[in-house]
RONU-519885 format. One line per 10 residues: number of its first residue (from 1); their letters; for each residue x, y, z of C-alpha. Coordinates in steps of 0.1 Angstrom, whole numbers. Example, Ala and Ser with C-alpha at 12.3 -4.5 7.8 and 13.67 -1.06 7.14 Angstrom:
residues 2
1 = as = 123:-45:78; 137:-11:71
***
This chain:
residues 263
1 = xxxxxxxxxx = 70:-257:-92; 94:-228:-98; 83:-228:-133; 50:-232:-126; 54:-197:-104; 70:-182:-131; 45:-188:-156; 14:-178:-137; 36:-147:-128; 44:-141:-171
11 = xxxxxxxxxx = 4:-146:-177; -6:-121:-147; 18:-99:-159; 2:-105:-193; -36:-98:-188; -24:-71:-170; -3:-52:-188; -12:-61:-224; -46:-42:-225; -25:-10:-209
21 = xxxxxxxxxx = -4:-12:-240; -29:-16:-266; -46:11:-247; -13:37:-255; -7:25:-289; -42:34:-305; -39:67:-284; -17:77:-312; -40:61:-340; -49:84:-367
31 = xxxxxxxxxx = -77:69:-371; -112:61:-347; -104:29:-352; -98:3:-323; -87:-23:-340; -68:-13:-375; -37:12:-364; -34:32:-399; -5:59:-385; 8:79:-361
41 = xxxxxxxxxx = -10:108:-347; -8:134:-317; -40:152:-328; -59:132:-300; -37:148:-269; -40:181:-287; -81:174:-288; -76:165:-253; -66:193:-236; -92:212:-258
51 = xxxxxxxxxx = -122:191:-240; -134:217:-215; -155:190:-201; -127:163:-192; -107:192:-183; -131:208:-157; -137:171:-143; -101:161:-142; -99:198:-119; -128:185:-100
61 = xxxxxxxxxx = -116:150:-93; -83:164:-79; -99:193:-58; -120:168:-43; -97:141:-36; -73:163:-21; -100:184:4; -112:148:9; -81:134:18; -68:164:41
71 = xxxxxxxxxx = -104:166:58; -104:126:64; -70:124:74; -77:147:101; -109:137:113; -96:100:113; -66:109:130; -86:124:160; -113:97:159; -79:73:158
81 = xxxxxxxxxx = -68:88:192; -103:90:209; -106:49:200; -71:42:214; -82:57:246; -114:36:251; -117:0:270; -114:-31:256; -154:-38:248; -163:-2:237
91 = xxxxxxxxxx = -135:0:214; -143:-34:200; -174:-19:195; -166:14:176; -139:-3:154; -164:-31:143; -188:0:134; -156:21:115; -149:-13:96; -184:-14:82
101 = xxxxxxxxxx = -181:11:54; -150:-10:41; -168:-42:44; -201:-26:27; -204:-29:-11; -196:5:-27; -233:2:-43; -254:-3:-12; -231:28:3; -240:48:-26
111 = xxxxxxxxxx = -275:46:-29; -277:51:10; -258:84:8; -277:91:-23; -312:87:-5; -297:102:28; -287:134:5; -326:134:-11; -336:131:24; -319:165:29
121 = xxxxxxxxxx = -322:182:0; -362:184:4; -355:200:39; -330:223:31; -326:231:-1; -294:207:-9; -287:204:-44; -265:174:-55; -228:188:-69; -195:200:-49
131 = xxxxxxxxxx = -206:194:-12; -226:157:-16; -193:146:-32; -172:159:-8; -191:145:24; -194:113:4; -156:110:-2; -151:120:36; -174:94:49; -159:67:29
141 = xxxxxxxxxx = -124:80:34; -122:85:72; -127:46:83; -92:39:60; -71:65:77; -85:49:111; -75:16:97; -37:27:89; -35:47:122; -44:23:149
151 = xxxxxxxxxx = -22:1:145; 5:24:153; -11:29:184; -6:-6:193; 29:-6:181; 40:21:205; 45:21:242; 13:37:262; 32:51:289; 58:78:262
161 = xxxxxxxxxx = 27:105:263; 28:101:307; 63:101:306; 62:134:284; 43:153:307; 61:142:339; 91:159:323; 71:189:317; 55:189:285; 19:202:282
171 = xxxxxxxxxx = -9:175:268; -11:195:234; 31:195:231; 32:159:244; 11:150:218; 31:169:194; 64:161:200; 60:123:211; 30:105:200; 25:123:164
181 = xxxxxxxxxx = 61:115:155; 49:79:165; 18:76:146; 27:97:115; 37:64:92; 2:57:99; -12:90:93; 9:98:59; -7:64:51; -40:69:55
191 = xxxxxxxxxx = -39:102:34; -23:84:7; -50:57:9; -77:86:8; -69:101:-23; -59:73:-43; -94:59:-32; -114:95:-39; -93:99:-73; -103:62:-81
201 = xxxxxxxxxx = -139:58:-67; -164:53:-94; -196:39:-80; -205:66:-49; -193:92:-73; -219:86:-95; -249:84:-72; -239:113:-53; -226:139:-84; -245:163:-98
211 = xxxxxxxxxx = -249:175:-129; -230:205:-122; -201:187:-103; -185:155:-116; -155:137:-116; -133:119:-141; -142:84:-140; -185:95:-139; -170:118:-174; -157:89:-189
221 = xxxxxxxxxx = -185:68:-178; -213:87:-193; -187:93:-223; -184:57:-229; -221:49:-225; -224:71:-263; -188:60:-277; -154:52:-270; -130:83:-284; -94:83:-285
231 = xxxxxxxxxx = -92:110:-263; -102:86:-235; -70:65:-246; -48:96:-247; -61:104:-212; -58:67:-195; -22:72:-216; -12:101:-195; -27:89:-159; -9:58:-165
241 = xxxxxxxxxx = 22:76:-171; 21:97:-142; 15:66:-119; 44:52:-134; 69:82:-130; 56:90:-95; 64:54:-85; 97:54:-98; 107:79:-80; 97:71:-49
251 = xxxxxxxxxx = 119:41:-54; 146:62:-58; 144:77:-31; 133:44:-7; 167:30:-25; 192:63:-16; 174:64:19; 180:29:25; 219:31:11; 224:64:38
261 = xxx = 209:40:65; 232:12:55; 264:35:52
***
């Protein structure tokens, strides 16, 4: 059995992986071609960076996803603590409503943003671009950082925010200096979650963009549909890196953190 685990974990590892580094190596191809490397180039990175369109959507993507993520994580986190303080059945309720937009298929919530944002835009003048994208992330955001959070609240002890203000704390610095400190794992979670999801989301993005306003993966999309270049390879090359990188050092520090806790 152990080498049966091992195995399945080497051809995981393998579909996984594999196409990533296939991906980087004809990033430096001199040639167009995806299947013949004929030399080693950097002309692609260079062309790259000189792609005003990828360029402008790469900015977008990342404004987006972190206004998304800020505006979630604080809308969530108030909608966290107005849940928490409901009864049993009514919270039941609202929490089976919040999970629905996770449960949903990204298509079906697409299209009904997309129609709900026609809807609107024949009313009052909305034109698809910045804002639809934004309230789209938001709405599809804002369950997840409800999902991390609550939890939290079930982890901690209901009577620490009473306690607080019998010792003389106000509400607002109760909340402040005893149940935020509490529930921030969750909260630093769910933002996390946000933007990885708005950086990543492909499928709302595209029925809610306009022409003016687009992100990364809609770019590469509609770049694809026409023909694969080798700057998408030197761009997948570099996001791909930065993942990596960002990851390893937040294992360095999880691993120094956990050594101070241990000494």
């Amino acid at each position: 059995m152990k080498k049966l685990g091992k195995l399945y974990l080497a051809l995981v590892i393998f579909f996984l992986y594999v196409p990533i580094f296939v991906l980087i190596v004809f990033s430096f191809n001199e040639t167009k071609s995806r299947s013949v490397f004929s030399g080693f180039t950097l002309d692609w990175y260079r062309k790259l960076f000189q792609n005003d369109i990828i360029i402008s959507s790469l900015v977008n993507t990342i404004i987006i996803a972190v206004a998304a993520s800020i505006i979630s994580t604080i809308l969530g986190t108030l909608a966290a603590i107005g849940i928490n303080s409901m009864r049993k059945v009514p919270k039941t309720i609202v929490m089976n409503i919040t999970n629905m937009p996770i449960i949903n298929p990204e298509i079906v919530t697409g299209v009904s943003l997309m129609l709900l944002f026609v809807f609107f835009a024949a009313r009052m003048n909305l034109e698809f671009g910045f804002v639809t994208l934004l309230i789209a992330h938001i709405t599809f955001d804002v369950p997840y950082v409800i999902l991390n959070i609550m939890p939290k609240f079930r982890q901690m002890d209901p009577h620490l925010y009473e306690a607080a203000q019998d010792l003389g704390c106000s509400p607002f610095k109760a909340f402040r200096k005893v149940v935020l400190p509490e529930i921030m794992p969750g909260v630093v979670s769910g933002f996390l979650m946000s933007f990885t999801y708005s950086l990543d989301d492909f499928v709302i993005s595209y029925f809610t963009s306009g022409s003016t306003s687009q992100t990364l993966p809609v770019t590469i999309y509609s770049m694809t549909r026409r023909k694969v270049s080798p700057e998408i390879n030197a761009l997948s090359t570099i996001i791909f890196a930065a993942v990596v990188i960002i990851l390893i050092v937040k294992n360095v520090i999880e691993t120094r953190q956990f050594k101070k806790k241990e000494a």
